[in-house]
N, C-alpha and C positions, 0 to 999 in steps of 0.2 A: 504493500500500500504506500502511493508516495505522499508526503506531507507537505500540506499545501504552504508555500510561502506567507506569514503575515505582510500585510499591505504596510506600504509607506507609513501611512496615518499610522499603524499600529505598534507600529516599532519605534517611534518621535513618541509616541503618548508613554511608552511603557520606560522608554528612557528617563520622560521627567518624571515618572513614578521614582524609579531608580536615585534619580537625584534629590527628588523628595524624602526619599528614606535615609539616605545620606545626611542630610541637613539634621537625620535626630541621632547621629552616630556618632560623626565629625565634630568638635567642638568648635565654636563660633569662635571668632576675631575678625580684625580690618589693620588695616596698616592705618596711619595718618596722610595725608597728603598736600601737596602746596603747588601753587600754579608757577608754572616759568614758561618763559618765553622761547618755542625752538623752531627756527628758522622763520620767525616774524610770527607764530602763532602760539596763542596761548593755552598751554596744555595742561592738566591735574597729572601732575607722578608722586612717588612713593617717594617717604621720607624715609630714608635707609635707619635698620633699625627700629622702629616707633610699632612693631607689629604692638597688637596687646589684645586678652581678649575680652569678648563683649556678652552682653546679655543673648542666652540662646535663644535663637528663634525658627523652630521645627517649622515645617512646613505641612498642612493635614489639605485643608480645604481649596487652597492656593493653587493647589494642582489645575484647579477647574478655571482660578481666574490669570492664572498665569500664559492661560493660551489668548486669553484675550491681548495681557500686557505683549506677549511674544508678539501677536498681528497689531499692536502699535509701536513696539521695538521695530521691526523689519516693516513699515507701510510704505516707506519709500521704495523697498526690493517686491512688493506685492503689488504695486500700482504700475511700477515699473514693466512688471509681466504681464499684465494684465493688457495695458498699453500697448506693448510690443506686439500680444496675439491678435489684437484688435487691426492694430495695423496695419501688419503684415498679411491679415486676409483679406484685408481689401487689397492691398498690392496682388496675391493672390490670386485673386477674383479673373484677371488682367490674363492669369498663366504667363507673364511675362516672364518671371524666372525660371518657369518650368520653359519656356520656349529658348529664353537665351542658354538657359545650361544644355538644351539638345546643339545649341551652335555653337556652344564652346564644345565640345564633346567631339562634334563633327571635323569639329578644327583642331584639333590636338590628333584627331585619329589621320587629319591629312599630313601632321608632323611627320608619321611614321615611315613615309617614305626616305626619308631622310637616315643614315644608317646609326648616327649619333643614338638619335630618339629611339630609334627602334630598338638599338640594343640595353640603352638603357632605359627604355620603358617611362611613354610618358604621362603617363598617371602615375609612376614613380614620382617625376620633377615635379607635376602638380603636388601631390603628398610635400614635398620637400620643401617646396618654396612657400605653400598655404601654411606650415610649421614653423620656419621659422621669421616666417612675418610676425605671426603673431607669440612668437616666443619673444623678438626684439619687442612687441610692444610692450610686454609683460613685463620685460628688463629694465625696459628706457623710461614709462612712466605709468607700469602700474596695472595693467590694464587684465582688468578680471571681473565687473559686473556689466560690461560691457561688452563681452564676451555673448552675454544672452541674446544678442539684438544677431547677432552672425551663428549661431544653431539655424535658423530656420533656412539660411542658404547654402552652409557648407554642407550639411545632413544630405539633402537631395542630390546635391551633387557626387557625395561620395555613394549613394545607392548608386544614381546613373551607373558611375564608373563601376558598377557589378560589386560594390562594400556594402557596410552595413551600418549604421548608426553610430557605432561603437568606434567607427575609423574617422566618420564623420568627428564625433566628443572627441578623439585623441587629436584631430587635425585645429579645434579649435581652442573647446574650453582646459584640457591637458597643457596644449604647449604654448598656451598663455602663461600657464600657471609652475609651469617650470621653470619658463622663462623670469615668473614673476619669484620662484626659488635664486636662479642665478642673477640674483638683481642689480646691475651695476649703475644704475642712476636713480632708480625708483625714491620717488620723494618721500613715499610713505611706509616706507621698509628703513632702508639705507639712511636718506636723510634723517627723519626723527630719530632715528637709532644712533648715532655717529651724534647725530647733536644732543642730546641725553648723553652720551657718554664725555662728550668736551673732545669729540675731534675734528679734524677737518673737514669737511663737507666732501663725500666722494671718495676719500683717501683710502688707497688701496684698490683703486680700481682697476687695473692691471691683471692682478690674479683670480677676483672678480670675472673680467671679461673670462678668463681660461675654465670659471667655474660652470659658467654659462655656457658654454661652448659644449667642457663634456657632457653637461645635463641634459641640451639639446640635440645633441648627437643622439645621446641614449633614447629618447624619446620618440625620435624620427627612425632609430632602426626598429626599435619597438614595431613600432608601427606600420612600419614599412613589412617588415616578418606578419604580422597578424591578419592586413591588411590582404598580402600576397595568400595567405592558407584560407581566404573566406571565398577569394576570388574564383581558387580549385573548386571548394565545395560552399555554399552560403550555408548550409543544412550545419554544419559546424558554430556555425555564430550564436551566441547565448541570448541572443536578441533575435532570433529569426522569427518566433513570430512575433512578436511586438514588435518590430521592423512591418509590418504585414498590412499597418496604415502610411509609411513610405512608399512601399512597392506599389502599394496601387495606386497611388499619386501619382509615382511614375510612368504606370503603366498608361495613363485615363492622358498624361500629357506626349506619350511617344508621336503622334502624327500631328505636334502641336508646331506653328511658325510664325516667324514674326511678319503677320503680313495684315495684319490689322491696320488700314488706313487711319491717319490721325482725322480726329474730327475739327468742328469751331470749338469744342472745349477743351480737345487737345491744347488748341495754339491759344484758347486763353490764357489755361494754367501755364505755359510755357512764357507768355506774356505777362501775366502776374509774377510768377518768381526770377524773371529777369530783371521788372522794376525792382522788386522787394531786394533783389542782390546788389544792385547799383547804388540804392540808397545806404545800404548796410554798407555799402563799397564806401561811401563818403563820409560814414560813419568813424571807420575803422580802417584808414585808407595800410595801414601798418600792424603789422602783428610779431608780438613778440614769444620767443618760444627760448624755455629754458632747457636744457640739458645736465646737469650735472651742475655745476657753477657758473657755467659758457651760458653768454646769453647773445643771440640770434632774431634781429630787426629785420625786415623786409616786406616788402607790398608781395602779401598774400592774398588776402581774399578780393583785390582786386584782379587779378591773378584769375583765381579761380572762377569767378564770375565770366569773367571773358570767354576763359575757356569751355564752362556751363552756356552759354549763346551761343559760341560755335558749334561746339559739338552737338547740344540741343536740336538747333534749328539742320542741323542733316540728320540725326537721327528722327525728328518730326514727318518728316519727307520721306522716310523710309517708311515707319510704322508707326502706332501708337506707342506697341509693346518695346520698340527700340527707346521710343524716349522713357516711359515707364522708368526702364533699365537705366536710362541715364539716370532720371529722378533717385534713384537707389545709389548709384555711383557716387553721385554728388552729395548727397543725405554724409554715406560713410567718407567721404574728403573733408566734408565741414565737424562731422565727429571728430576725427583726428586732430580738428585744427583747435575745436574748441576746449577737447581735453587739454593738450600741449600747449595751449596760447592763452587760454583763459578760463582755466582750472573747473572746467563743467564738472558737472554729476551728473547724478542719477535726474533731476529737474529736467534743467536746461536738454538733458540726453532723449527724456521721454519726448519735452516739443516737438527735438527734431522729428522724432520716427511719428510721432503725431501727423507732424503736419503732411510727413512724406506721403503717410498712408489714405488724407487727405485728398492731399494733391494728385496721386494717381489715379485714385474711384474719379473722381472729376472728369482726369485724364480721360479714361476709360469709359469714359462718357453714361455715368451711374449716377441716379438720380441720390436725392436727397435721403431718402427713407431707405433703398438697397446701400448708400455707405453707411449707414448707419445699421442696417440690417447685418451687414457684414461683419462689422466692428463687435457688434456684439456676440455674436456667430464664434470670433477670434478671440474674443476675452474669455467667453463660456469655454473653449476648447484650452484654455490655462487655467482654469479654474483648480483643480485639483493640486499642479502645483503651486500654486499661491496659496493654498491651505496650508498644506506641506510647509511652505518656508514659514508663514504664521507660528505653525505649530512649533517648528524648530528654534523658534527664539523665544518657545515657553521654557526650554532646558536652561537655557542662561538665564532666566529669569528667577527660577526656583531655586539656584545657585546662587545667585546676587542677593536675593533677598532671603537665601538661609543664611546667610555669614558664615559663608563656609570657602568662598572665593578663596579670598586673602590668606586662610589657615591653608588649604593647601598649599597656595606659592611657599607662604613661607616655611611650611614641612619640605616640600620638593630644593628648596636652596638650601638646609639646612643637610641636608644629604651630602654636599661638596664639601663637609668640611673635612682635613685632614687627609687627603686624599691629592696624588701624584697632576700633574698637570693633563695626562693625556687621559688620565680617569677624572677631570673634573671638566675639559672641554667634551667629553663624552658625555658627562654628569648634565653640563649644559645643555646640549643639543637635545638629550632624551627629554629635561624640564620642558623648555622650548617644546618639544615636539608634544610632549602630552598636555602643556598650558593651550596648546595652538586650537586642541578637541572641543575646549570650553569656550574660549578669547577667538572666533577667528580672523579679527578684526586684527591687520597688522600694526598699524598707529595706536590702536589702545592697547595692546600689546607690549608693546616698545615702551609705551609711557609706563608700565604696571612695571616692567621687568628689570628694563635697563637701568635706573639708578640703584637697583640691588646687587645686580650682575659685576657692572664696571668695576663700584668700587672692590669686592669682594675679587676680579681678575688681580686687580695690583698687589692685595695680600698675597697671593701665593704665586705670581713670578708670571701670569699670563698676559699677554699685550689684550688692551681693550679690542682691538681690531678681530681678533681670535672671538671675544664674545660677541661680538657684533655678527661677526659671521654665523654664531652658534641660533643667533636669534633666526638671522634670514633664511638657514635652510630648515629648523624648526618650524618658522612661520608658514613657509613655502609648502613645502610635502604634503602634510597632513589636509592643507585645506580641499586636495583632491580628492578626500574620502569621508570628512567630518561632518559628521549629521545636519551639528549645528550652524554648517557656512550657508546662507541662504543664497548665495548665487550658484554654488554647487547642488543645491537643491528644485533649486529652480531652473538648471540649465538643463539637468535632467528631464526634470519635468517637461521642459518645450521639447526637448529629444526624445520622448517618449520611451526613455530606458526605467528600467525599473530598480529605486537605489538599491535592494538587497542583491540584483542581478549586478549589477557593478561593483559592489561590493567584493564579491562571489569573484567575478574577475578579475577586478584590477587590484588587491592584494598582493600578492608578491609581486607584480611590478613596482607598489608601492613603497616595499620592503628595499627590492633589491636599492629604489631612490633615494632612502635612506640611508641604507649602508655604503652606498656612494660619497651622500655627504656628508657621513665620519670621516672617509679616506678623505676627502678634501680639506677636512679642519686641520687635519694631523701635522702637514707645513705649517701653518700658522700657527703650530707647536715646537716643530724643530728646524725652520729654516728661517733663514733673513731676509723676507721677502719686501720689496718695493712698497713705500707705503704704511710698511707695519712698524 
């Protein structure tokens, strides 16, 4: 007899029981804390030393209202998806991306005449290049809830290419998020960590890059191996049939083309967000983008705009679904810019695909009530995971308000003491890595940990750079498997994977990424590296 899997929902619920019971086990305390200023923002860290403990407070009935506080903890990551589904089906509606992925498809299959391509296989280079794009964006600044708006395109395209869902989530939300492990600029890793600690902003990024490099390596051959075994046989994939609302997505779009003439609302919308870019153009005729310390002025989004009217107005001429396509193109150009240039989130991030999803139905020449019909259509079809991430921020909740947070860190630091350097940067990395299960917020992380961490490195002979590092592959790993990460939650959920089925799989990959980056720390124990 097989036993059936409990559902998402029931494994989040049984967890915050789990930590509910904890909270009358565990004895309560808090640290003290005081605000400081790091890198022009004001943050709450820990007063090193000042743990102490406090009045217990179990947790009985909280269970229940904790999943409310959880879906007001995470509203921005639940409106976010919500949002996204909405929009993307109306883009959708269009089959514009089911038609442009059959002509990229077509075109990558006309590579193959070519003997390069052929032998090395170009669904290969697509795998390769779609990785580590988004592994640099992970690196350079961060980029992991963002991540949700790009499932709903790379997924279909890795079916096309004979995959499955699962190659799809490695090609995007995976090697973000390694990328966002080997993080060599990321503001919200690196930077608040390094500035908590009093060092140089960046410093050490040399070995940094080398960290990143082999993490993404491992993760693109990963992938490339698991990707190549589904291709043989699909019946192999732990997703085949929940893949089985993909497949026939696919299938309902194979005789689909871009030949949908543009209408008078085509060339409206295309005339409305020309004006609306010209304006913004003279708004913001300059944009600034930071990197690391290096900071980079230049006329961008006038730039971009021009280029959006060009290209525009010939894709117009072609088809509707061409310009669609462009509408999406340009959405994710102004994403990038607005992250890099002008510190977007989750807000600013939602208008975009808002308006994109908008502006297509429009496009697409779709009355008022079917965009709206649709939208709703797309937010009911996330529905479930936006429960799912609610509920997962009931765990930390039940945690936070047992007082029982704090008593672990300071149990889990108190373990390093006495103990050799390469057993106390180990010491670290495991803290880190099991603080990451509850915290997976990398910034309030950093602020929780790092004034305990640093000074405690100087006592026993280890360069701060070594704990900084212990934080970032801590932080990094884990967030690809942890209940409580609501965009891990949620990217699943748009992917249509089931978390205990990923679970089930991606464990010892996640192991072997772990014990990687111990072998990584270990120089930054016994070598004189650049930076440290």
């Amino acid at each position: 007899m097989i036993r059936k899997v409990p559902h998402t929902l029931a494994i989040i619920f049984s967890l915050i029981l789990f930590c509910a019971l904890l909270t009358w086990i565990v004895p309560s305390g808090q640290f003290d804390y005081h605000t400081v200023e790091v890198n022009g923002v004001q943050r709450n860290v820990v007063v090193n030393n000042s743990y102490h403990k406090v009045e217990s407070s179990p947790q009985t009935w909280q269970i229940f209202s904790s999943v409310m506080q959880g879906f007001e903890r995470q509203s921005l990551i639940i409106a976010f998806i919500l949002i996204i589904g909405g929009a993307f089906q109306i883009l959708s509606k269009s089959r514009a991306i089911d038609s442009g992925i059959l002509s990229f498809l077509g075109f990558t299959k006309g590579m193959e005449r070519y003997s390069f391509f052929r032998k090395t296989g170009v669904n290969n280079i697509v795998i390769i290049l779609t990785m580590t794009l988004f592994s640099l964006f992970g690196s350079i600044f961060g980029m992991s809830e963002e991540t949700l708006a790009f499932i709903v395109i790379i997924i279909p395209l890795a079916i096309s290419m004979g995959y499955d869902s699962l190659t799809g989530f490695l090609m995007v939300y995976v090697a973000a998020h390694v990328g966002f492990t080997g993080a060599t600029l990321n503001p919200f890793t690196i930077g608040i960590a390094q500035g908590l600690s009093g060092l140089q902003l960046f410093s050490g990024i040399g070995y940094r890059v080398v960290c990143w490099f082999i993490f993404t390596t491992f993760i693109i051959s990963v992938t490339l191996i698991y990707a190549s075994r589904v291709a043989k046989n699909p019946k192999l994939s732990p997703v085949y049939e929940a893949d089985k609302y993909w497949r026939e997505r696919e299938a309902s779009s194979e005789q689909m083309t871009l030949s949908n003439k543009g209408s008078l609302s085509t060339w409206l919308v295309f005339a409305s967000i020309s004006a609306v870019l010209i304006v913004v153009s003279a708004m913001y005729p300059t944009s600034t983008f930071n990197l690391g310390t290096a900071s980079y002025t230049f006329v961008c989004i006038p730039v971009v705009t021009l280029l959006f009217i060009a290209v525009g107005f010939a894709a117009i001429r072609k088809s509707a679904q061409m310009f669609i396509l462009n509408i999406l193109a340009f959405t994710i150009v102004f994403l990038v810019i607005g992250v890099m240039g002008y510190e977007w989130y989750l807000k600013e991030i939602s208008a975009l695909f808002l308006a994109m999803g908008i502006s297509s139905g429009i496009a697409n020449g779709l009355k008022t009530n079917s965009i709206v019909s649709e939208f709703v259509a797309g937010a009911k079809d996330m529905l479930t995971a936006a429960l799912v991430v609610g509920m997962a921020g009931g765990i930390i909740q039940i945690l936070t308000d047992g007082m029982i947070m704090d008593t672990m860190l300071n149990s889990l630091s108190q373990t390093m003491e006495n103990t050799g350097k390469s057993a106390t940067i180990g010491i670290m990395y495991i803290i880190q890595t099991a603080i990451n299960i509850f915290i997976p917020s990398g910034s309030a992380k950093a602020a929780l940990t790092m004034p305990i961490m640093a000074p405690f490195s100087d006592v026993v002979g280890l360069s701060r750079q070594a704990t900084v590092m212990a934080y970032q592959f801590g932080d990094g790993i884990t967030n690809m498997i942890t209940p409580t990460s609501a965009v891990l939650i949620g990217a699943l959920g748009i992917a249509r994977i089931p978390y205990e089925v990923w679970v089930k799989w991606f464990w010892k990959i996640l192991l072997t990424l772990i014990v990687i980056g111990f072998i990584l720390l270990l120089p930054t124990v016994f070598m004189d590296l650049q930076g440290f």
